[in-house]
Structures are given as structure tokens and as C-alpha cells.
N, C-alpha and C positions, 0 to 999 in steps of 0.2 A: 535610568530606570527609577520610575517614582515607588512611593512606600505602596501604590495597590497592587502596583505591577508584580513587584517581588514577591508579596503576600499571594500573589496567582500561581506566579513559578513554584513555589512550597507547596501549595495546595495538591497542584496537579504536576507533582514530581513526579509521583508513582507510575503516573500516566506516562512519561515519555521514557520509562524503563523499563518498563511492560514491551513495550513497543519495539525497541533496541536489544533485548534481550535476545535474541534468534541468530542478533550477528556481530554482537561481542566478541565469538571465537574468531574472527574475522577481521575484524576494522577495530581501531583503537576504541576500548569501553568511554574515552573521555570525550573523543570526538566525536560521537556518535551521541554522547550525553549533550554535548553543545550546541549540534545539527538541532536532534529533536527540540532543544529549551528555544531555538530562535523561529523553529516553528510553532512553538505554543505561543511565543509570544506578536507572532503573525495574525495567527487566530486570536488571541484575547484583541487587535487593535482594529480587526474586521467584524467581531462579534457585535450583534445588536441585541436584546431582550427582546424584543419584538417578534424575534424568526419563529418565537415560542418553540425553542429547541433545545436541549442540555449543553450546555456550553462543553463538557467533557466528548459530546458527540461529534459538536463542530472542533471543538481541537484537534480530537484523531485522525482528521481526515487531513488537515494541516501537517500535524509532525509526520503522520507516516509519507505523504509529501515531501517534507525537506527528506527526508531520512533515503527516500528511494531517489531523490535527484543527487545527495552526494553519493549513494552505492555506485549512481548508473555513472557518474562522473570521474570519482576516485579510483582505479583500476588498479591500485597497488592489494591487493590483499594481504591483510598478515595474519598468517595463519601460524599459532604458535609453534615454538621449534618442537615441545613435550609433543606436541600432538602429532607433528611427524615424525619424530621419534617412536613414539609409539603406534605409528601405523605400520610403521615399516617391518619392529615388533610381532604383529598382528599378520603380516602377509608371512611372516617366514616361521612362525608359528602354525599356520592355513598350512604353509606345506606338511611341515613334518607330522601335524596331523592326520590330513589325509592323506600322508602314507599308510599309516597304521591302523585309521579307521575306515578307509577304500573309500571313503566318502568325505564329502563338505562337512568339518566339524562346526556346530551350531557358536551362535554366541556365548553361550552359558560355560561349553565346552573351552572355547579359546581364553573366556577368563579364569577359569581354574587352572588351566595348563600355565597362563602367565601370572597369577596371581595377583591379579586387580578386578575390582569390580566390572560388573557388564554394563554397566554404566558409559564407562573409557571406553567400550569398544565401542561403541556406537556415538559416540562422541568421533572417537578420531574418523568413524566413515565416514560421519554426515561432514567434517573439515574436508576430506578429501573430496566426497561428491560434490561439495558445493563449489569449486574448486573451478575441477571439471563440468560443473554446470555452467560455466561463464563464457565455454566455446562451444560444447557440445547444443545438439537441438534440442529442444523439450518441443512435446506435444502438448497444444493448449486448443483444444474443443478443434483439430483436423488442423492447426495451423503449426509448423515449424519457428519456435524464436528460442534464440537463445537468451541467457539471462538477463543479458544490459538490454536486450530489446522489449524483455519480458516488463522487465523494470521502466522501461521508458512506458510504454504504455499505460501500465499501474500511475504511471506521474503525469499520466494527461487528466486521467480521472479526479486529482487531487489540484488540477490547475486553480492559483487563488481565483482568478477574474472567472471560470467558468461555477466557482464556488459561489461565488457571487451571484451570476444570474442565476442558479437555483435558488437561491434562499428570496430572487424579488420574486420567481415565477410561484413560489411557496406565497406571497403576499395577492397574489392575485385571487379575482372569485374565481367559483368552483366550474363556472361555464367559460371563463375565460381560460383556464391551466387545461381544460378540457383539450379549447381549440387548440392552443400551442402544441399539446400534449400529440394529439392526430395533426396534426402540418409539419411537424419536424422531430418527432422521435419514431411515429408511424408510416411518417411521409407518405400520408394520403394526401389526393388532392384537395383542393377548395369544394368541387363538386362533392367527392367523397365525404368531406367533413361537414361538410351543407344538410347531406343526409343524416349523419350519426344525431347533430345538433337538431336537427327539424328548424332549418333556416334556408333563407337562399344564398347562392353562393353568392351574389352582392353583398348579401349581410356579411358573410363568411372574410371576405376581401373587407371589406370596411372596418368591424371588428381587430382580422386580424393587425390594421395597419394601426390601430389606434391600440392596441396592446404593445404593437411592437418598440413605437415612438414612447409609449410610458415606460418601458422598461427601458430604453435608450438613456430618456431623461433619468434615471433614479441611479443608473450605474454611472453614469456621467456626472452626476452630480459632486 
């Protein structure tokens, strides 16, 4: 690592523990600190001035990248013992509560009965759901995935090479990110796109094949 590199890693430490913060109570704080730094440092040797973009932007999308390919990879969770300890606390406290109170005693309730802040309890539930959220199904807009699927997903969006061809189709003019824009994120046709453009679809085809070949060349480069 040369003297700028490291002077990056410093800069935007903050950045890759913002990021890690959520699943510290989970995955070792160290390794987790080391995931995201070799993802900043993926991004600072991809980054161009050029993209005319915050480097702190184009970084986040890198570490939180490395960060969700070793979640979705690493399957050992370590969830502290304090924190199962203390849920289990928390479940036999729920009973003898609502015996007495015929009802679901609140969180504010189960910390004064245990004398710890409310804090711990919602700390030990969110360890235990997240837990449970690694088999069970979550609902994401009608679709069933569980979490390592959830997480696989989230890591195609943060792929470096499809990072890449955004930041060339970002260099391209404004009638050109048009066409790309309507042929493959709209996936209209050529005739379709011929009309939104006020061109013919030979232009359309010609066009498109001469955008495609320049962003061939520039990521190949």
C-alpha cells in the first residue's frame, strides 16, 4: 500500500463503519472492518475524477459489496453468548409477566421488571430475529427470499464490472444514455425507441451498435 492509499483508508474509515455497524452484533467487528477497508480499497483503484461523482458515493457501493458477499458467504453467525443469555432472560420474564398482567408486557415493562435499560431488549430481539431471518422467508415487494438470497441480490447490484459500465454509460451524450436507457433497462424495441427518439429504427440499429462497440472498447481497455 503506497503513502496515498493509506491516507484514503484514514480519510474514509468513518465510511466503512457506518456501513458495518448493523452487523457487528453478528460477525466478528474485525472482520467485518477488514471486508469493508478491501472494499474501499477496490473502489479508490476503479475510481476516475472524471465520473464527476463523490468518491465517498462510489465507495459505498463497493464496501457495502464486499460486506454483503462475505455475509452471504460466511454462514457461521456469532451472536454474542451476553445476548443469548439475555434473551432467554427476556422470554421467561414475558411469561411471568403476563401472568400477572393477562397481557404481552411492553418493552419499557420487561426492563424495569429485569433492571436494564430498553435498550438490551431490543438489542437481544433484533440478534435473535436476525438469526431466524437467515432460514425463514421475508417478503420483498410479492417475492419470498430468505436472507442469504436477499443478500445475494443486493451483491449483484454492487457487481464491480456492472459498476463499471454505469459510470461509461454516465460518459456518454444525453441522446445516446437515452437509447441504451429505452433498449435495455425499458426494453422497448428499436421501432419503439425510433419513436420516443424521432429517428428511424435504422438510425436506432446503427446508433445503437456504435454505442455498444464504444463502451466494449473503454471497458476492455
Amino acid at each position: 500500500m503506497n503513502e496515498k492509499e493509506a491516507e484514503i483508508m484514514m480519510e474514509y474509515e468513518k465510511l466503512v463503519y457506518s456501513i458495518i455497524k448493523k452487523y457487528e452484533h453478528f460477525y466478528d467487528k474485525e472482520d467485518l472492518y477488514q471486508v469493508g477497508m478491501i472494499g474501499l480499497m477496490n473502489a479508490y483503484r476503479h475510481f476516475d475524477p472524471k465520473y464527476q461523482a463523490k468518491f465517498s458515493t462510489y465507495a459505498f457501493s463497493y464496501i457495502v459489496g464486499e460486506v454483503s458477499k462475505y455475509i452471504r458467504e460466511d454462514k457461521s453467525i456469532k451472536v454474542s453468548k451476553d445476548l443469548l443469555k439475555l434473551n432467554k432472560s427476556i422470554e421467561k420474564a414475558k411469561e411471568v409477566l403476563s401472568q400477572k398482567l393477562m397481557r404481552i408486557p411492553t418493552d419499557s415493562e420487561l426492563a424495569l421488571f429485569l433492571e436494564i435499560d430498553e435498550s438490551k431488549i431490543m438489542e437481544a430481539r433484533s440478534a435473535t430475529d436476525f438469526v431466524r431471518s437467515l432460514d425463514f422467508c421475508l417478503t420483498d415487494e410479492g417475492k419470498e427470499l430468505n436472507l442469504y438470497d436477499s443478500i445475494r441480490q443486493e451483491e449483484k447490484q454492487y457487481n464491480a464490472n456492472i459498476m463499471d459500465l454505469k459510470d461509461q454509460i454516465k460518459t456518454l451524450t444525453k441522446e445516446e444514455q437515452q437509447l441504451i436507457a429505452s433498449r435495455y433497462f425499458e426494453e422497448m424495441t428499436q421501432q419503439e425507441t425510433s419513436e420516443r427518439l424521432g429517428m428511424s429504427q435504422v438510425q436506432v440499429s446503427r446508433k445503437e451498435n456504435k454505442i455498444l462497440t464504444k463502451l466494449k472498447d473503454k471497458l476492455c481497455a
